[in-house]
C-alpha positions in Angstrom: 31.9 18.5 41.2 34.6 17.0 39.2 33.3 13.8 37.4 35.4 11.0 37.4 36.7 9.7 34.4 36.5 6.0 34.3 37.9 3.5 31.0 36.5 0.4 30.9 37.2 -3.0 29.0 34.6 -3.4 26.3 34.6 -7.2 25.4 31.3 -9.5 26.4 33.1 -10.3 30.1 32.7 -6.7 31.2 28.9 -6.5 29.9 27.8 -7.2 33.3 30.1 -4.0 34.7 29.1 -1.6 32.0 25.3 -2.5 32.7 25.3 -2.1 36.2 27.2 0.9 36.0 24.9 2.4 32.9 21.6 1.5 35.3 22.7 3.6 38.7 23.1 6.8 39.9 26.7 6.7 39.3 26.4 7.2 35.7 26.0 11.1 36.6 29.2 11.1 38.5 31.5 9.7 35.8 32.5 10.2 32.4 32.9 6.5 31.3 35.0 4.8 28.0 34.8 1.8 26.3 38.4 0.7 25.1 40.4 -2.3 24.2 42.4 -3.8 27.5 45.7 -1.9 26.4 44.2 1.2 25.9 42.3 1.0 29.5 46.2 0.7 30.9 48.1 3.2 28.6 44.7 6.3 29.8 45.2 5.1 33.4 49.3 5.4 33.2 49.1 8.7 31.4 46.4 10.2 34.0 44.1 10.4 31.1 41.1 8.7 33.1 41.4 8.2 37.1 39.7 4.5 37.1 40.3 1.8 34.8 39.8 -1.8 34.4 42.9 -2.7 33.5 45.2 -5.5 32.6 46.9 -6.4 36.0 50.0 -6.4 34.6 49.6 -3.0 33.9 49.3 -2.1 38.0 53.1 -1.4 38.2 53.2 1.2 35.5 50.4 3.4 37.0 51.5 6.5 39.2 49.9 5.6 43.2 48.1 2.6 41.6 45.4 1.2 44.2 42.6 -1.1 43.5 39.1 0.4 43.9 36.7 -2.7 44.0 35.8 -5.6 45.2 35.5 -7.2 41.5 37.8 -8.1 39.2 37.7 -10.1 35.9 38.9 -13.8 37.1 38.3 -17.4 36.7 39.1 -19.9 38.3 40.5 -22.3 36.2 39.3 -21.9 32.5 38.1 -19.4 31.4 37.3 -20.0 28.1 37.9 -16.9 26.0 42.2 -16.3 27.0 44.3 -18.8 24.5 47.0 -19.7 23.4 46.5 -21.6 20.0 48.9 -23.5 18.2 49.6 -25.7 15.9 51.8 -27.9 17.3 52.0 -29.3 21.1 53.7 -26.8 23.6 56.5 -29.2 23.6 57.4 -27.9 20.1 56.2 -24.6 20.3 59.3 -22.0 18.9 58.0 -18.8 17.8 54.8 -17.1 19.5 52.8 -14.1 18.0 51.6 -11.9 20.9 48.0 -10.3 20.9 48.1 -6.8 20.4 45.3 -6.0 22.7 46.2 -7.3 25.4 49.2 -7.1 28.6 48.6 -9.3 30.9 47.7 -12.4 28.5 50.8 -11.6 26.8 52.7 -12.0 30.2 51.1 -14.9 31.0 52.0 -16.5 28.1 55.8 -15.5 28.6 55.3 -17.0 32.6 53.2 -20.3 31.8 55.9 -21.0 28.5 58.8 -20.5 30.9 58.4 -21.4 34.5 55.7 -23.9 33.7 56.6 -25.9 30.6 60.4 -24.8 30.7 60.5 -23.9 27.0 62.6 -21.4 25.8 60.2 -19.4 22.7 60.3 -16.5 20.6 58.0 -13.7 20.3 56.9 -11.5 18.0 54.5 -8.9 17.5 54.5 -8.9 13.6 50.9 -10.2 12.0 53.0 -11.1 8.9 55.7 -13.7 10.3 54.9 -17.2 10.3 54.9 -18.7 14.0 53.8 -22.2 15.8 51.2 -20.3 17.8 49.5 -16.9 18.6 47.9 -15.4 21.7 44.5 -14.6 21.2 42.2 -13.2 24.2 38.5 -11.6 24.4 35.4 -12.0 22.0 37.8 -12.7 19.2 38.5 -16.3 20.6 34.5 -17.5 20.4 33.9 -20.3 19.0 37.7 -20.6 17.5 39.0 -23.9 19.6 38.5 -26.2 17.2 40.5 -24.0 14.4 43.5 -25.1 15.8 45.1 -28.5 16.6 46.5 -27.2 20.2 43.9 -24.9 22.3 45.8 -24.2 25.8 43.1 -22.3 28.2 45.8 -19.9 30.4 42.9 -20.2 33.0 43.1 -23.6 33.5 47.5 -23.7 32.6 47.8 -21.1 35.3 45.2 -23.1 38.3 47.6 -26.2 36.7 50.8 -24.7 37.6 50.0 -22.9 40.9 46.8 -24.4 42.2 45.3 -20.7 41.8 42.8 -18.7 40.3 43.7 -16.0 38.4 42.9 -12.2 38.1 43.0 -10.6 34.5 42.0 -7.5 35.1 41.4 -5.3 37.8 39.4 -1.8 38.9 42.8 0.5 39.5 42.9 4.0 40.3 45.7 6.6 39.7 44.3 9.5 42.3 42.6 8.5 45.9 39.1 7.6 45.8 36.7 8.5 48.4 35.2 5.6 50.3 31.6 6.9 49.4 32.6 6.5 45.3 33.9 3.0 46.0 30.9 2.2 48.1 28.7 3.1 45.3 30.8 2.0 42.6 30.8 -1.8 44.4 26.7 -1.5 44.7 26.8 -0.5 40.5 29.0 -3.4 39.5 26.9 -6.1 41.7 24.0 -5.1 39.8 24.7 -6.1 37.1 26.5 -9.1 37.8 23.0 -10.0 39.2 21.8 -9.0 35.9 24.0 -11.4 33.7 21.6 -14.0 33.1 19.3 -11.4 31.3 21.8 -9.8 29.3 22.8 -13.6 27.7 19.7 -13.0 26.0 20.4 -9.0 24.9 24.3 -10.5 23.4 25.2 -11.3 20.4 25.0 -15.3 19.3 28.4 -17.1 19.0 28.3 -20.0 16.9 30.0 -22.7 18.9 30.1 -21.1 22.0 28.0 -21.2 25.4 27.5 -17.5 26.6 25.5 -18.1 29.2 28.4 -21.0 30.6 31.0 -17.8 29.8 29.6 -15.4 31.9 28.4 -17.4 34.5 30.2 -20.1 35.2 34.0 -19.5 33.8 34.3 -16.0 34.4 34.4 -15.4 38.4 34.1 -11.4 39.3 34.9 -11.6 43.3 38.4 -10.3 44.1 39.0 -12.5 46.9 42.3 -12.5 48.7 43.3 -16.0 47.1 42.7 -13.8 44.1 44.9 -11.1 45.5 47.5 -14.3 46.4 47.5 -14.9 42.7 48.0 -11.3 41.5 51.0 -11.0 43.3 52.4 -13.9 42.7 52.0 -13.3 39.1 53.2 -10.1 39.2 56.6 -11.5 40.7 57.3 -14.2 38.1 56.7 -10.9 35.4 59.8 -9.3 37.4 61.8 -12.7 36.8 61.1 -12.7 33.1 
């Protein structure tokens, strides 16, 4: 049989996934990949893997895209590790560096600038131009708040502007999956979101940051239709951008 090839996200908030995954059966049935968000969407599009986690904003770019899991990456409200930092009030904000990792953080950013604080910005993707703020997402943000004057949690903007939570990433396929897999492959990923208060103590330290708070408390893995509600409601401002 045919493994399936699976890319998954490989910052802390998908430790949980990876370690369930890594500690059942299912290893044996998959070839897995660790990537950065971007790269998860750009193997999915070009039928390079068959599952991914991937940015959501990805999902209308992937050939017969269908969601294979009853997980996501969420919050609800902040999340504590998706920013925009600046160094000026969002009032003022008039040039935006993007983060080259990521999709739909950079979308987000675009929809919470200009259907939530009405401000008409500038983006860029160059490291080297000078701009009032930068998306930043993932590990890269620990501990980082207080390096900037202006630390806007997109979590928390987005539940402000819709009353929502939010889905960041999803488990997407580009072939049909057998209800068996998916069945498995749900069993695998509860694992080890039962196992997360272990691994806090296998991670990495973060100076100035609560990993045990991250993982537990302001990430939320359930895809639950209000979750769904959100994901397509985001998906339909990305149209109007």
């Amino acid at each position: 049989m045919n493994k399936i090839k699976i890319s998954a996200v490989s910052y802390t908030n998908t430790k949980p996934f990876i370690y369930g995954i890594e500690h059942s059966e299912l290893i044996n049935k998959i070839d897995l990949s660790l990537d950065i968000p971007s790269d998860c969407a750009t193997k999915l599009i070009n039928k390079q893997v068959d599952i991914g986690l991937i940015p959501v904003a990805a999902i209308p770019y992937v050939p017969d895209a269908n969601i294979v899991a009853d997980y996501c990456i969420g919050s609800k409200g902040a999340v504590n590790s998706v920013f925009i930092f600046s160094d000026v009030p969002v009032s003022e904000i008039k040039k935006v560096r993007l983060d080259s990792q990521s999709r739909t953080s950079n979308n987000l950013a675009k929809v919470l600038l200009k259907f939530y604080w009405k401000q008409e910005v500038e983006f860029t993707t160059d490291p080297d131009l000078k701009t009032d703020a930068l998306v930043l997402i993932g590990d890269r943000t620990f501990g980082k708040k207080s390096n900037y004057a202006f630390a806007y949690d997109m979590g928390e903007e987005w539940m402000n502007f819709t009353g929502l939570p939010f889905v960041y990433a999803a488990w997407v396929a580009n072939i049909a999956i057998s209800q068996e897999f998916i069945n498995e492959f749900n069993v695998a990923l509860a694992k080890g979101l039962a196992y997360r208060l272990e691994l806090v103590k296998e991670l990495p330290k973060h100076d100035n940051f609560d990993l045990e708070d991250y993982l537990m408390n302001k990430l939320d893995f359930e895809l639950t239709a209000q979750k769904r509600e959100a994901l397509n409601l985001f998906l339909s401002y990305i149209g109007k951008l």
